[in-house]
Residue frames as qw, qx, qy, qz and C-alpha x, y, z in Angstrom:
[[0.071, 0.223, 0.065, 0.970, -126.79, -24.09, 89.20],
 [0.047, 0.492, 0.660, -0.566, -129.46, -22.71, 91.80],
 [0.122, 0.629, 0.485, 0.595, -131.99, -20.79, 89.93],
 [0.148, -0.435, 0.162, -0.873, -132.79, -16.86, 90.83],
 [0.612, -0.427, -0.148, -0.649, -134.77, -17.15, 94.07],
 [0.659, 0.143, -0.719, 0.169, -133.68, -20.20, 95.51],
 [0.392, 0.085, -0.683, 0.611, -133.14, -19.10, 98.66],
 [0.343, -0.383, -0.190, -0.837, -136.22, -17.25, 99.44],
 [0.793, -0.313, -0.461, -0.245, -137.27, -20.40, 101.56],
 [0.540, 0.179, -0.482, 0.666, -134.68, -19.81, 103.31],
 [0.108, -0.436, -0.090, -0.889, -136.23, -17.22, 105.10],
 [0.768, -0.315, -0.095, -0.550, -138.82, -19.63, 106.67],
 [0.804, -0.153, -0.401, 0.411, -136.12, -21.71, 108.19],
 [0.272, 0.180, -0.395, 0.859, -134.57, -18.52, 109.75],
 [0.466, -0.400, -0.040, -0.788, -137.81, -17.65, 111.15],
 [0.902, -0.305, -0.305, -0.023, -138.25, -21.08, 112.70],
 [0.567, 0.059, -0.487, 0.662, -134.65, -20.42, 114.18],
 [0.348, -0.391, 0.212, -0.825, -135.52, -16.69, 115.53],
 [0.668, -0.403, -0.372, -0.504, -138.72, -18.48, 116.76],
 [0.909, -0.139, -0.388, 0.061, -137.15, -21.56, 118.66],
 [0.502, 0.195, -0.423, 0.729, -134.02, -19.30, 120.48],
 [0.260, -0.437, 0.128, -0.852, -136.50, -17.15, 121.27],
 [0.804, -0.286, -0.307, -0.421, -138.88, -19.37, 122.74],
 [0.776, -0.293, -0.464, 0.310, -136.50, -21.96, 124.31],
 [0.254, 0.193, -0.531, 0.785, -134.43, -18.66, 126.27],
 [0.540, -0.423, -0.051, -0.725, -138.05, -17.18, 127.03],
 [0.811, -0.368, -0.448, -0.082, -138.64, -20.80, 129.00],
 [0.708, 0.138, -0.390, 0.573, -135.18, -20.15, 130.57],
 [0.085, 0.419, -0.182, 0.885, -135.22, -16.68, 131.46],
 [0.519, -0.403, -0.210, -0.725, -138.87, -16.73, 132.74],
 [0.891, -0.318, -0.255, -0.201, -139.41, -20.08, 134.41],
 [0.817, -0.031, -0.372, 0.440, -135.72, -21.35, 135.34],
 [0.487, 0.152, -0.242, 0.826, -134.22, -17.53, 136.38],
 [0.312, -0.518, -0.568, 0.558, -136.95, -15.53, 137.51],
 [0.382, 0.077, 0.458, 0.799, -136.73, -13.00, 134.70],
 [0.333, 0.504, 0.199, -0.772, -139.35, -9.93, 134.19],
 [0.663, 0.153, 0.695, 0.233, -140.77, -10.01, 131.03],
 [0.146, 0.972, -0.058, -0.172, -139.50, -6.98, 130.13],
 [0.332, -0.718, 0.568, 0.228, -136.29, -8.23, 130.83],
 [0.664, 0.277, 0.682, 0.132, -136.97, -11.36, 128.89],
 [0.587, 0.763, 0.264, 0.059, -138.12, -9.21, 125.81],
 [0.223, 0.832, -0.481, -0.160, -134.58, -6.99, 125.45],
 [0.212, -0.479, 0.807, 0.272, -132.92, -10.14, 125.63],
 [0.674, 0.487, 0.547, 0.095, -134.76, -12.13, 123.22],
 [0.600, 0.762, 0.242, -0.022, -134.63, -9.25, 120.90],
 [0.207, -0.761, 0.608, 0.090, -130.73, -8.41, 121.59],
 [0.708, 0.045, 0.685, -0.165, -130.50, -12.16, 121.22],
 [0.683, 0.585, 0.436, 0.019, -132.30, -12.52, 117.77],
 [0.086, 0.972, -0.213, -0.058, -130.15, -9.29, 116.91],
 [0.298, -0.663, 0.679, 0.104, -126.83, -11.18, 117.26],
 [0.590, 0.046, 0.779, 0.206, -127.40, -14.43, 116.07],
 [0.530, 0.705, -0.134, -0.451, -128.79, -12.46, 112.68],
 [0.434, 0.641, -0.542, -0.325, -125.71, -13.69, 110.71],
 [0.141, -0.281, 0.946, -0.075, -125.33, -16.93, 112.13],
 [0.607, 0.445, 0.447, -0.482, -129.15, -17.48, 111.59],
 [0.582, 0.661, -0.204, -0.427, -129.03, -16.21, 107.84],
 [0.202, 0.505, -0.837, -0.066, -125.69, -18.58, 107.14],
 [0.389, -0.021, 0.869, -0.306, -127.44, -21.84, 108.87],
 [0.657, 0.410, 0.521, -0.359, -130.76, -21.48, 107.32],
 [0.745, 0.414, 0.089, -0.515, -129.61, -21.49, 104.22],
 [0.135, 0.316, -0.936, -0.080, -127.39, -24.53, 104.56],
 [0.514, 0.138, 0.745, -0.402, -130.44, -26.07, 106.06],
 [0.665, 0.560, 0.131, -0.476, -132.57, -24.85, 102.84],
 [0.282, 0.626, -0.678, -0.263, -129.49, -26.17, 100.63],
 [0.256, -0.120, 0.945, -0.164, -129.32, -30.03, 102.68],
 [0.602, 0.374, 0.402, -0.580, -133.27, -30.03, 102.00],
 [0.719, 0.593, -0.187, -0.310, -132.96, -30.11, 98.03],
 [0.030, -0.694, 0.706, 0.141, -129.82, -32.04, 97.94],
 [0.967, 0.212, 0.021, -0.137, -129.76, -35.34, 95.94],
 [0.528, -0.625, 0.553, 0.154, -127.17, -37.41, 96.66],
 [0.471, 0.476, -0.605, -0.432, -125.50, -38.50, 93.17]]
């Protein structure tokens, strides 16, 4: 039984995701395609905007794997 709160850390693993899509398209867009960095910024934040639920569902399987004690 997880106790109230549990997931709260969670939070700081989805931020590290956001962070790291953002970052690694920003190398893409910018360096590899040529990208404004206007253009860069709607699609980062589009981007971050979509993956939302796929973020929220990851990080806290990540935050779940962390505590996990294998019987």
């Amino acid at each position: 039984m997880k106790e109230t709160g549990f997931f709260y850390g969670a939070m700081y693993v989805s931020y590290a995701l956001t962070v790291a899509e953002g970052f690694i398209w920003f190398i893409l867009g910018y360096f590899i395609l040529g990208l404004s960095l206007m253009t860069n910024f709607l699609i980062i934040t589009s981007l971050a905007f979509l993956l939302s639920k796929f973020n929220f569902k990851i990080s806290r399987t990540i935050w779940i794997y962390i505590f996990y004690k294998q019987p």
